[in-house]
C-alpha positions in Angstrom: -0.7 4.8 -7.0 -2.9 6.6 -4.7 -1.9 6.0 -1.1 -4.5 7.3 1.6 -2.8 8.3 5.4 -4.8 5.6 7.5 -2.7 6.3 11.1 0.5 7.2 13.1 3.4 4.3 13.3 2.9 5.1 17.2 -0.7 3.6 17.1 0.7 0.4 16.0 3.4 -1.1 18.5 5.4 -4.0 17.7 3.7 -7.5 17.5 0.7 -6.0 16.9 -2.0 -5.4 14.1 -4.5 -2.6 13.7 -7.5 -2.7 11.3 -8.0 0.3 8.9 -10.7 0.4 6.2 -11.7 1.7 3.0 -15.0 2.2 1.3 -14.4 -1.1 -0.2 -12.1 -3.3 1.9 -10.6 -3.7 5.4 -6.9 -3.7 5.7 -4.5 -5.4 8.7 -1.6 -3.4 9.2 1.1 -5.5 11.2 4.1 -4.3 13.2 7.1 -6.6 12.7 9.7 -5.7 14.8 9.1 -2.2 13.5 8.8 -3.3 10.0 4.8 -2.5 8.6 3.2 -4.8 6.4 -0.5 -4.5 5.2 -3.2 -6.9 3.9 -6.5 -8.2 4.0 -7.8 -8.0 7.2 -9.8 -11.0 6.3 -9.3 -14.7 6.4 -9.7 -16.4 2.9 -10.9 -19.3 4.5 -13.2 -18.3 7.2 -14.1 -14.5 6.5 -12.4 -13.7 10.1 -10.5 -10.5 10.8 -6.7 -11.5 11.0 -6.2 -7.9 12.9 -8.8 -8.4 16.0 -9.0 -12.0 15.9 -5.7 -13.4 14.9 -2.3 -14.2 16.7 0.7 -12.4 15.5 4.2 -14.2 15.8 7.3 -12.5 13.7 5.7 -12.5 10.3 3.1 -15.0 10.5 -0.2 -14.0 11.4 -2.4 -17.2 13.0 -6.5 -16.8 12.0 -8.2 -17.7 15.5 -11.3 -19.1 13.9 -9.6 -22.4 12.4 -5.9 -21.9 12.8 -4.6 -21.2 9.2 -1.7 -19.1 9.1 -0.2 -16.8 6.7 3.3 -14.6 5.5 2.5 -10.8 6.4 5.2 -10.0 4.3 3.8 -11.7 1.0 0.3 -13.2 2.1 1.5 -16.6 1.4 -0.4 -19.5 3.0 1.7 -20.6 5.9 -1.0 -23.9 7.4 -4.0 -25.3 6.3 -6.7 -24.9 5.6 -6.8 -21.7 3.6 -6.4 -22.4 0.4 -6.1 -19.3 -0.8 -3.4 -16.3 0.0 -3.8 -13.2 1.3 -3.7 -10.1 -0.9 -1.2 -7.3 0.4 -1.1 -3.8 -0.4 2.0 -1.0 -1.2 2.5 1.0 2.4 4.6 3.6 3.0 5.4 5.6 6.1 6.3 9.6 6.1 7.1 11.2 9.0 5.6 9.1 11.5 2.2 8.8 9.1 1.2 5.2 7.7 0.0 5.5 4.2 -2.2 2.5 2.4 -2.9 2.0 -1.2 -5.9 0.6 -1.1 -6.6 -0.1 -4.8 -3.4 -1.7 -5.5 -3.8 -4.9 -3.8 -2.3 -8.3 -5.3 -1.8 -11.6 -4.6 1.7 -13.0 -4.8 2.3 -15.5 -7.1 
């Protein structure tokens, strides 16, 4: 695994998102009660970013654009109409630092 340092736990309060990116993909980190959980910042169903345009409540993360809704903790599909889930990707936090692996993302089954 190679896991890149992307920001502090203090940038992300709790109920909120923040959007970090690679050279290949955007990432939503989301605070859950002080539990972080990271995947596409993208919406499979209408390519809208789940992190600046999306409504977080407890672990379910509500796409503005046409109201599908989706597990932070696995990417699951939570409301229609997505059809397809989320990928999520290993984080890890070290003294106060938010690490992303940003090659390792997977869809749950």
């Amino acid at each position: 695994m190679s896991f890149e340092k992307v920001c502090e736990i203090s940038d992300i309060p709790a109920g909120e998102a923040l959007k970090v990116s690679s050279d290949e993909i955007d990432v939503a980190i989301f605070n859950v009660d002080g539990e972080l959980f990271a995947t596409q910042d993208r919406c499979t169903h209408g390519d809208w970013s789940l992190s600046e345009g999306g409504y977080l409540d407890g672990d379910v993360v509500e796409c503005s654009l046409h109201c599908g809704k989706f597990c932070v903790r696995d990417g699951k599909i939570k409301a229609y109409p997505p059809t397809e889930p989320l990928k999520v990707f290993p984080l890890r936090v070290e003294g106060g630092a938010v690490y992303v692996d940003f090659a390792a993302g997977v869809i749950t089954p």
